[in-house]
Chimera marker file (.cmm) of the C-alpha trace (Angstrom):
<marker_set name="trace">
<marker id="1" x="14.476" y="-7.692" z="-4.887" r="1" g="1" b="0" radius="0.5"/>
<marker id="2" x="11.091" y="-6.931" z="-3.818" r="1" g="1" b="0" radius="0.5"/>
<marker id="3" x="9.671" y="-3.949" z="-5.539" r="1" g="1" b="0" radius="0.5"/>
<marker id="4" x="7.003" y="-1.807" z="-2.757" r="1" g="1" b="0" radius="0.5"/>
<marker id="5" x="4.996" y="1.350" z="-3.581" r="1" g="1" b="0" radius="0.5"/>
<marker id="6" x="4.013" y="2.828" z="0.214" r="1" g="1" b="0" radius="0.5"/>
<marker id="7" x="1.609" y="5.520" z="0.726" r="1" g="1" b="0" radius="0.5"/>
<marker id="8" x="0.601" y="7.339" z="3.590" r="1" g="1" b="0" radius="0.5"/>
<marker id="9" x="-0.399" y="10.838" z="4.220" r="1" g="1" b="0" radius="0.5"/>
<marker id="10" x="1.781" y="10.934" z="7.234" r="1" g="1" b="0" radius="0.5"/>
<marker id="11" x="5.284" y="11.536" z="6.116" r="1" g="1" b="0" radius="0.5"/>
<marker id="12" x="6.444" y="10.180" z="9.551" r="1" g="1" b="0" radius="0.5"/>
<marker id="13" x="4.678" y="6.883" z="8.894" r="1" g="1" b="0" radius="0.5"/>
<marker id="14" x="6.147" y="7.323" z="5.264" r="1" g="1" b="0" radius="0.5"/>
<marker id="15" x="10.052" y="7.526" z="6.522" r="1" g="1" b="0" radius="0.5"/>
<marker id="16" x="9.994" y="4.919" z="9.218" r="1" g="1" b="0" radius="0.5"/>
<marker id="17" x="8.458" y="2.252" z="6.878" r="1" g="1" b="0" radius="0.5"/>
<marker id="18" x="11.336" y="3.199" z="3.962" r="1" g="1" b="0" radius="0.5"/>
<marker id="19" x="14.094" y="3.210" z="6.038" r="1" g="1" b="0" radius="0.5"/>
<marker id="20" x="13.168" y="-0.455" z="7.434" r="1" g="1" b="0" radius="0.5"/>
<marker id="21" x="11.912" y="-1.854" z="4.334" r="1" g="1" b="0" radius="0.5"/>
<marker id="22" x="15.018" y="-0.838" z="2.236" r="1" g="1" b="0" radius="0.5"/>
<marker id="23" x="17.317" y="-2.151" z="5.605" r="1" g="1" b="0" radius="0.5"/>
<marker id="24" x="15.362" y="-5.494" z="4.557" r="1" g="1" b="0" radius="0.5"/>
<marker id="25" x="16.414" y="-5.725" z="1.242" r="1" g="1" b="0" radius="0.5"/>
<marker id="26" x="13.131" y="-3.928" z="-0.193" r="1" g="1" b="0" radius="0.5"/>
<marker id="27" x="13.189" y="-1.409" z="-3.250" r="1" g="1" b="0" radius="0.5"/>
<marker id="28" x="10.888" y="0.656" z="-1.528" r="1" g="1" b="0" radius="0.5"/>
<marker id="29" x="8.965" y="4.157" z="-3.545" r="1" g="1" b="0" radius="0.5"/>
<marker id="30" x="7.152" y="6.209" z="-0.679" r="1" g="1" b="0" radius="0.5"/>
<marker id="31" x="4.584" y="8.818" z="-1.283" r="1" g="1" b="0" radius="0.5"/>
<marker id="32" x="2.832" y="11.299" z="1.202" r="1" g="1" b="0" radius="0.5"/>
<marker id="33" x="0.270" y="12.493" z="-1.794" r="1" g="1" b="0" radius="0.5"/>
<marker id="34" x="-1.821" y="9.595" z="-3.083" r="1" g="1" b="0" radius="0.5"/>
<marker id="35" x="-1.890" y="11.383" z="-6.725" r="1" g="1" b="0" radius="0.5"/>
<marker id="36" x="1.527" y="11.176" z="-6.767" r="1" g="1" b="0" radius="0.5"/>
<marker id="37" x="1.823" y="7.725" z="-6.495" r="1" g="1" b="0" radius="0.5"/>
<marker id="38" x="-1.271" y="7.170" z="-8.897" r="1" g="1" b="0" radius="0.5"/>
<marker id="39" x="0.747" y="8.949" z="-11.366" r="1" g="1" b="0" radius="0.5"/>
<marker id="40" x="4.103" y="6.614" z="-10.456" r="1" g="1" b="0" radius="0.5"/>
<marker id="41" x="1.961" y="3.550" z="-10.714" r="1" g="1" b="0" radius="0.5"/>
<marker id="42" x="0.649" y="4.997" z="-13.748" r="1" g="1" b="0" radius="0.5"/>
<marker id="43" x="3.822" y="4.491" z="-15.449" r="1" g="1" b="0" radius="0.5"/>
<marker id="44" x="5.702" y="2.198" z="-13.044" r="1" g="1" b="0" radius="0.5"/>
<marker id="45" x="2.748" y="-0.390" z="-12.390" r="1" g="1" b="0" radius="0.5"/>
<marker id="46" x="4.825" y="-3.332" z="-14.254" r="1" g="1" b="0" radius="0.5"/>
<marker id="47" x="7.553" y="-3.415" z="-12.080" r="1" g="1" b="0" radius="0.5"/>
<marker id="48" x="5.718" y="-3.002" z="-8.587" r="1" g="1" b="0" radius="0.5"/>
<marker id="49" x="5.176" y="-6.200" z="-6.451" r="1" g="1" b="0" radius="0.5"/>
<marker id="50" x="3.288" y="-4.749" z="-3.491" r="1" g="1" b="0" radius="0.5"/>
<marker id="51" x="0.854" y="-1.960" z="-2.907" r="1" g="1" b="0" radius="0.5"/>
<marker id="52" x="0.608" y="-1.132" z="0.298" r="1" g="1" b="0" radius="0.5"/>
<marker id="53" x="-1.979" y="2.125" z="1.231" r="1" g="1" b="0" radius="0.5"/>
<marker id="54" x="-3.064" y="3.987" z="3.996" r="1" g="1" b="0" radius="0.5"/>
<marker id="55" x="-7.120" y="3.859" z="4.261" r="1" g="1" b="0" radius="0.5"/>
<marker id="56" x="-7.662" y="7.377" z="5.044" r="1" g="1" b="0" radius="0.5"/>
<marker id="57" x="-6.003" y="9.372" z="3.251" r="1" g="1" b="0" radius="0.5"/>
<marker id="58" x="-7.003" y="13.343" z="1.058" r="1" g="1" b="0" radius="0.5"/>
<marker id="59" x="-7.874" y="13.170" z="-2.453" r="1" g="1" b="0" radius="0.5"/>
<marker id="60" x="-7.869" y="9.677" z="-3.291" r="1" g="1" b="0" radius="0.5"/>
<marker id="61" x="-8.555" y="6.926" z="-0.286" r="1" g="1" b="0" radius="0.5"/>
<marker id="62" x="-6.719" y="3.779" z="-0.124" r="1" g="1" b="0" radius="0.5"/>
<marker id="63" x="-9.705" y="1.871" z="-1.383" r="1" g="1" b="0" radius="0.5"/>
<marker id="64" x="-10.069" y="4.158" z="-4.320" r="1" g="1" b="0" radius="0.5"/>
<marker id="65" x="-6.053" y="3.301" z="-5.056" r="1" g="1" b="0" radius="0.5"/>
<marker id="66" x="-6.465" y="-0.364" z="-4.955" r="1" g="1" b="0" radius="0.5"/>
<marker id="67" x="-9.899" y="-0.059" z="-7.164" r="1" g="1" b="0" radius="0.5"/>
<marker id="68" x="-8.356" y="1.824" z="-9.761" r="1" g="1" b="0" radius="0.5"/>
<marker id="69" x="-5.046" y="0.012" z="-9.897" r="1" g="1" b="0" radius="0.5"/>
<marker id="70" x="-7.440" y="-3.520" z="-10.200" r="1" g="1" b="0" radius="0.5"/>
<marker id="71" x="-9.493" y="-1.492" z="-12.966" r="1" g="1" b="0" radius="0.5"/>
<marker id="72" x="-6.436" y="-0.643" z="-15.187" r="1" g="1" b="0" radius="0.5"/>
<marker id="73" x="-4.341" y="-2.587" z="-14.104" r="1" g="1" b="0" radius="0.5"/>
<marker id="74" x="-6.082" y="-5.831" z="-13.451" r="1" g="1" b="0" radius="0.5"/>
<marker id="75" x="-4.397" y="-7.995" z="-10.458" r="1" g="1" b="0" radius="0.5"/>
<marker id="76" x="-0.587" y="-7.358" z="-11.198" r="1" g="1" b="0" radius="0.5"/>
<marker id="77" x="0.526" y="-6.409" z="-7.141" r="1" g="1" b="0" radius="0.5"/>
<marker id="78" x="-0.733" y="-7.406" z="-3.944" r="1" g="1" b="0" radius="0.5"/>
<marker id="79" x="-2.122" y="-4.757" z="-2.292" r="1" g="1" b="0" radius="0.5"/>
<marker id="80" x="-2.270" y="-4.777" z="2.254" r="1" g="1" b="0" radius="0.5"/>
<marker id="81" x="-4.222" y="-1.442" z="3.461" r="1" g="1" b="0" radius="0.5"/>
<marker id="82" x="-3.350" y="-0.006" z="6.645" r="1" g="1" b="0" radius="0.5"/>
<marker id="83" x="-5.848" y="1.907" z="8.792" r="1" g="1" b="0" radius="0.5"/>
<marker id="84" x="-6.187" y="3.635" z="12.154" r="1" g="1" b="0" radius="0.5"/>
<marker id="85" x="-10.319" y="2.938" z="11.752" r="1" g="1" b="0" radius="0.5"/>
<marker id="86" x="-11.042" y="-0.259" z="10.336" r="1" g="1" b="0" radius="0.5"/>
<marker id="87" x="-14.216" y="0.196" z="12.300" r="1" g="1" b="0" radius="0.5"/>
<marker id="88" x="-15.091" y="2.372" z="9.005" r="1" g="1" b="0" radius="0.5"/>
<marker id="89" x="-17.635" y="0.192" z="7.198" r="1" g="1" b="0" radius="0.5"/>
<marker id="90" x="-18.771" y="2.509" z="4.659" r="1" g="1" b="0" radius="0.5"/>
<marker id="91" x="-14.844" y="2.512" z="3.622" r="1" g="1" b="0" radius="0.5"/>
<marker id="92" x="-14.656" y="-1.120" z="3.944" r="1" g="1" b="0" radius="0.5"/>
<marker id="93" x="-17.400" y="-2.258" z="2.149" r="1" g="1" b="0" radius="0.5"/>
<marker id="94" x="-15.465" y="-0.128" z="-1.205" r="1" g="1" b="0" radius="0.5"/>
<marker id="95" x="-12.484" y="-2.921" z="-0.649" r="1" g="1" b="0" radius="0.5"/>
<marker id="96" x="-12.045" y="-5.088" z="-3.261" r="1" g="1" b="0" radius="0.5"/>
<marker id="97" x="-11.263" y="-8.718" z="-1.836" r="1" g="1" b="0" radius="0.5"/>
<marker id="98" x="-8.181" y="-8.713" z="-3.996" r="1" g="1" b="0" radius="0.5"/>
<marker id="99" x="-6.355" y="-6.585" z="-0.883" r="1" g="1" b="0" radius="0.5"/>
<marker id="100" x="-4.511" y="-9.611" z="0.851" r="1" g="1" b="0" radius="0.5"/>
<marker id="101" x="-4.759" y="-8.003" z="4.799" r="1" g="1" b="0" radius="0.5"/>
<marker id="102" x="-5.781" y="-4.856" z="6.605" r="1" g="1" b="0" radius="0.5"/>
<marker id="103" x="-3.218" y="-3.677" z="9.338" r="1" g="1" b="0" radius="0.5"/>
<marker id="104" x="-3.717" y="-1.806" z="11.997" r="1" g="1" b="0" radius="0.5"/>
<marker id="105" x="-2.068" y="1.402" z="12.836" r="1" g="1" b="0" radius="0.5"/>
<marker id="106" x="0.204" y="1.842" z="14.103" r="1" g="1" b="0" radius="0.5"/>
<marker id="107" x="2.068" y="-0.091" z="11.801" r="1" g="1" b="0" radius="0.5"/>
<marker id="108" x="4.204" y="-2.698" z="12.966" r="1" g="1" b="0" radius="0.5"/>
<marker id="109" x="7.447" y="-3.663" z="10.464" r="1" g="1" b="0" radius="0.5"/>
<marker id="110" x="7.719" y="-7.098" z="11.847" r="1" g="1" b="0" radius="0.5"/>
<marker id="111" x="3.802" y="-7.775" z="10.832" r="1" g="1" b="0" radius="0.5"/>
<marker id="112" x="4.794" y="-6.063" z="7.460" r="1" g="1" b="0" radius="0.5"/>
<marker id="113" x="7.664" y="-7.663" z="6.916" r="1" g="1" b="0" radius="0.5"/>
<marker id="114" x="6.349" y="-11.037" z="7.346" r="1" g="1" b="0" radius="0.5"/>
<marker id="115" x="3.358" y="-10.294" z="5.431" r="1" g="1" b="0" radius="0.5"/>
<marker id="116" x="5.805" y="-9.208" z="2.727" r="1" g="1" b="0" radius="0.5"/>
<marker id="117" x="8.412" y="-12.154" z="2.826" r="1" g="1" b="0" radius="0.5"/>
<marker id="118" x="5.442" y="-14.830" z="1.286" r="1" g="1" b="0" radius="0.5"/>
<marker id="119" x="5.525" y="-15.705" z="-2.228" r="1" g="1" b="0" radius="0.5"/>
<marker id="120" x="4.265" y="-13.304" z="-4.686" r="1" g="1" b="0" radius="0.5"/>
<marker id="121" x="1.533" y="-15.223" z="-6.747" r="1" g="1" b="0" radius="0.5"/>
<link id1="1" id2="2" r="1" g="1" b="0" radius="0.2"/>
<link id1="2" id2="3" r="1" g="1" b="0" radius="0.2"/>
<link id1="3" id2="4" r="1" g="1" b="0" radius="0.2"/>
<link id1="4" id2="5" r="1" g="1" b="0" radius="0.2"/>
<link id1="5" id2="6" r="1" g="1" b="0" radius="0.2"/>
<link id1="6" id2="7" r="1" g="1" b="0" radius="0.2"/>
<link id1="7" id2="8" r="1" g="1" b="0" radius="0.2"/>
<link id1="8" id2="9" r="1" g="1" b="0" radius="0.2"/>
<link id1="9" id2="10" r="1" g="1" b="0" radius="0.2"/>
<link id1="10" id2="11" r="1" g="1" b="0" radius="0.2"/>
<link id1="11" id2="12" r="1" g="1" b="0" radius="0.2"/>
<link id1="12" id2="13" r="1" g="1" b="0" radius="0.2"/>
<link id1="13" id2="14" r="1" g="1" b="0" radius="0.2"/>
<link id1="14" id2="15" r="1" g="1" b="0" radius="0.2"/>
<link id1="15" id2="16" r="1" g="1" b="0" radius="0.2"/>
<link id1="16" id2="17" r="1" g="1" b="0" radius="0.2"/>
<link id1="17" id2="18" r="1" g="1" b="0" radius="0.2"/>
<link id1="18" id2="19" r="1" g="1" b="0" radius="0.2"/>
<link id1="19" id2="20" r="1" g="1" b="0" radius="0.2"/>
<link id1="20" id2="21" r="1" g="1" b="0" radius="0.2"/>
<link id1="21" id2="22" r="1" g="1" b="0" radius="0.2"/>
<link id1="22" id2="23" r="1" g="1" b="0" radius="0.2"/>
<link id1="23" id2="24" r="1" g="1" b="0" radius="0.2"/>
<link id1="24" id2="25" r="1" g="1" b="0" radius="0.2"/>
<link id1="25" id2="26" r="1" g="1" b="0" radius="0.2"/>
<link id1="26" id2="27" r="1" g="1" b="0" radius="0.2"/>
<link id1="27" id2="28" r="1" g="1" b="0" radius="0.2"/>
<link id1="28" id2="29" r="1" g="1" b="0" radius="0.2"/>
<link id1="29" id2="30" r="1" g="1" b="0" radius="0.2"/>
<link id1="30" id2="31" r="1" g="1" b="0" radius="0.2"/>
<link id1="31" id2="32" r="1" g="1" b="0" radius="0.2"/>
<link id1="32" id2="33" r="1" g="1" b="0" radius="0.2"/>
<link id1="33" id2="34" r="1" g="1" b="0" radius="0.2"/>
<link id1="34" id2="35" r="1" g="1" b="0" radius="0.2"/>
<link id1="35" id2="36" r="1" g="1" b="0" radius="0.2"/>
<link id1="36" id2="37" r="1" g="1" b="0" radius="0.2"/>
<link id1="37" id2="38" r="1" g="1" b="0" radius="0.2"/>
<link id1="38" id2="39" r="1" g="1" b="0" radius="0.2"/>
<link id1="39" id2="40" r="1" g="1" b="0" radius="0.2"/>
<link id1="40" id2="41" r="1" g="1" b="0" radius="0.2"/>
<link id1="41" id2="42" r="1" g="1" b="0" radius="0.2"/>
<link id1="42" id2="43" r="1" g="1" b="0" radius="0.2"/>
<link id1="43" id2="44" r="1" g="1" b="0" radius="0.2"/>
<link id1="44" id2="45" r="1" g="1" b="0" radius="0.2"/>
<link id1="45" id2="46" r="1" g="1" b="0" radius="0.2"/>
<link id1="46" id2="47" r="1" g="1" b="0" radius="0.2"/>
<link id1="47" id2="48" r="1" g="1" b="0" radius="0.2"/>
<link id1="48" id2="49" r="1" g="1" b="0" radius="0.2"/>
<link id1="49" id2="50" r="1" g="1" b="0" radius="0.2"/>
<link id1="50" id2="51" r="1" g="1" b="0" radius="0.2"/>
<link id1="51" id2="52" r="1" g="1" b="0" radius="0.2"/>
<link id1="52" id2="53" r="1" g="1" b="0" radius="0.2"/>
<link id1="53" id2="54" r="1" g="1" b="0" radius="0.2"/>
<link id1="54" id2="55" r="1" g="1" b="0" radius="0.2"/>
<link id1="55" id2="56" r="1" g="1" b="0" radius="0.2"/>
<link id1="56" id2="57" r="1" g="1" b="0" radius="0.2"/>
<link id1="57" id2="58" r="1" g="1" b="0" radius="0.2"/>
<link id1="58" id2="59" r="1" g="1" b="0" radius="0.2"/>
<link id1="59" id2="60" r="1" g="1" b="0" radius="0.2"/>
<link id1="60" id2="61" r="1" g="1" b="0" radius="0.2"/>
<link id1="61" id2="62" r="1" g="1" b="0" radius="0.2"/>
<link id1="62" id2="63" r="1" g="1" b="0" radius="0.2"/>
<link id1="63" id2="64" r="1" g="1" b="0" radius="0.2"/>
<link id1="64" id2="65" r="1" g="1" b="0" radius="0.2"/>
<link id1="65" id2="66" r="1" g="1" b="0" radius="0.2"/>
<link id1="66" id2="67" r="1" g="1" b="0" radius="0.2"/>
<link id1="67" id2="68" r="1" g="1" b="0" radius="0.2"/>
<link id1="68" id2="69" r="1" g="1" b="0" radius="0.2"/>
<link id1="69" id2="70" r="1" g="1" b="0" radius="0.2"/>
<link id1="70" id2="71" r="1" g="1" b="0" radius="0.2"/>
<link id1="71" id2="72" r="1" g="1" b="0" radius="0.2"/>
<link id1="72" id2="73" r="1" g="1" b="0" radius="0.2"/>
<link id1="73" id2="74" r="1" g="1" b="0" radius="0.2"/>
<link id1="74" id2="75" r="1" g="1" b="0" radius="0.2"/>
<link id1="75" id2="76" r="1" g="1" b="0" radius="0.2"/>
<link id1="76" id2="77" r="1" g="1" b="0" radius="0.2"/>
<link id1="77" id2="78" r="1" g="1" b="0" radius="0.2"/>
<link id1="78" id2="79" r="1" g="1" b="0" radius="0.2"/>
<link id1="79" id2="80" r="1" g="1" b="0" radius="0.2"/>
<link id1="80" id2="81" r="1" g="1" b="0" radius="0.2"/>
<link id1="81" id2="82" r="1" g="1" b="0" radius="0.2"/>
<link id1="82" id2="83" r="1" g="1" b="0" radius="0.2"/>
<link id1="83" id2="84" r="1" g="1" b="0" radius="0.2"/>
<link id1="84" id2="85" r="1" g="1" b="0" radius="0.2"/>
<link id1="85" id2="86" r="1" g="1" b="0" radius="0.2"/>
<link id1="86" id2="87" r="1" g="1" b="0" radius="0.2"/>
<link id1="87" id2="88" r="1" g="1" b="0" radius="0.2"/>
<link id1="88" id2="89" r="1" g="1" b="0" radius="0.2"/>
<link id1="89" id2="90" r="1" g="1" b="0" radius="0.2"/>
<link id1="90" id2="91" r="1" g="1" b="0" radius="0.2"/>
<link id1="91" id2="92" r="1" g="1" b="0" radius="0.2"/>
<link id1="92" id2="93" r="1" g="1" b="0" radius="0.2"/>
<link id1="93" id2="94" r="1" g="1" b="0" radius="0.2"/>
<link id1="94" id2="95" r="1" g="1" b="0" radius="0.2"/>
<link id1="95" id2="96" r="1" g="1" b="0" radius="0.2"/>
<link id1="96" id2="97" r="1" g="1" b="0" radius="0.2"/>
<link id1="97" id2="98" r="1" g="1" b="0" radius="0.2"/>
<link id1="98" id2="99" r="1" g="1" b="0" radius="0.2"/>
<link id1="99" id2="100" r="1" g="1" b="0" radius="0.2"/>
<link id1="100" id2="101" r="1" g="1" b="0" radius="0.2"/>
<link id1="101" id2="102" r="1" g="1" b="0" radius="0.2"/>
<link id1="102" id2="103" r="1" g="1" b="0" radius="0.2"/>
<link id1="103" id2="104" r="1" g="1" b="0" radius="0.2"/>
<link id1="104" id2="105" r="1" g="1" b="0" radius="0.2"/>
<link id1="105" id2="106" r="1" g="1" b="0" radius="0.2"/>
<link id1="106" id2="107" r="1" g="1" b="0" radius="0.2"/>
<link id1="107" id2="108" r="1" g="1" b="0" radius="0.2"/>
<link id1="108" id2="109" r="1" g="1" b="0" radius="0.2"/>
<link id1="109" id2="110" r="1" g="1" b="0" radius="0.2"/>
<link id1="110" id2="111" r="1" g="1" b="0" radius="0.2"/>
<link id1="111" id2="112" r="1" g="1" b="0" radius="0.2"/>
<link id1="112" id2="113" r="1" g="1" b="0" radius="0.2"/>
<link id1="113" id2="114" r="1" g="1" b="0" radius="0.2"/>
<link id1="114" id2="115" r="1" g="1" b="0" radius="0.2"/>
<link id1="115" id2="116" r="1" g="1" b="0" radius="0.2"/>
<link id1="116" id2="117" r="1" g="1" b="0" radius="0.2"/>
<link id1="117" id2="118" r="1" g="1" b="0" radius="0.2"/>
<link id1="118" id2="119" r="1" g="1" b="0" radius="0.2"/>
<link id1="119" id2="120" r="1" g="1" b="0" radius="0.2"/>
<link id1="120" id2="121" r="1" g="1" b="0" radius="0.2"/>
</marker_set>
């Protein structure tokens, strides 16, 4: 069973994307706060196959996520960012190139879904 850790500060975004993902199969952990989910990768990173983030997000950015899961971490998930702007270059240029895609928002869960059904590693 595929293991996904979503974030996005739109808890609308966040339902939607849980409700499919676990209707696919997907153990899916949803978070509207991106220090919660630091904290549940914190202690949960092991056993999390994909990392998917919102770009724009309060307190910690999506970039900042990935960046920090690759520093302590090092490159144990895949990681796909989702954005409304990807037109933000001073955001983009913080992306590691460890993040496998950017998708746009809206967010569609046949794009997802197919990005999520290839091999991990």
């Amino acid at each position: 069973m595929l293991k996904i850790v979503f974030v996005d500060d739109e808890k609308s975004v966040c339902e939607e994307v849980d409700e499919a993902l676990s209707w696919l199969g997907c153990e899916v952990h949803t978070f509207v706060d991106p220090t919660d989910c630091w904290e549940f990768l914190v202690s949960n990173y092991e056993k999390v196959d994909v990392l998917v983030t919102d770009l724009m997000m309060p307190k910690i950015d999506g970039a900042e996520l990935i960046q920090r899961c690759l520093s302590r971490f090092g490159c144990k998930m895949r990681f796909v960012l989702i954005s409304g702007e990807l037109e933000s270059s001073v955001m983009l240029k913080k992306i590691s190139p460890d993040i496998e895609i950017i998708l746009p928002k809206p967010i569609s869960i046949t794009d997802l879904s197919k990005i999520l059904e290839k091999p991990i590693f």
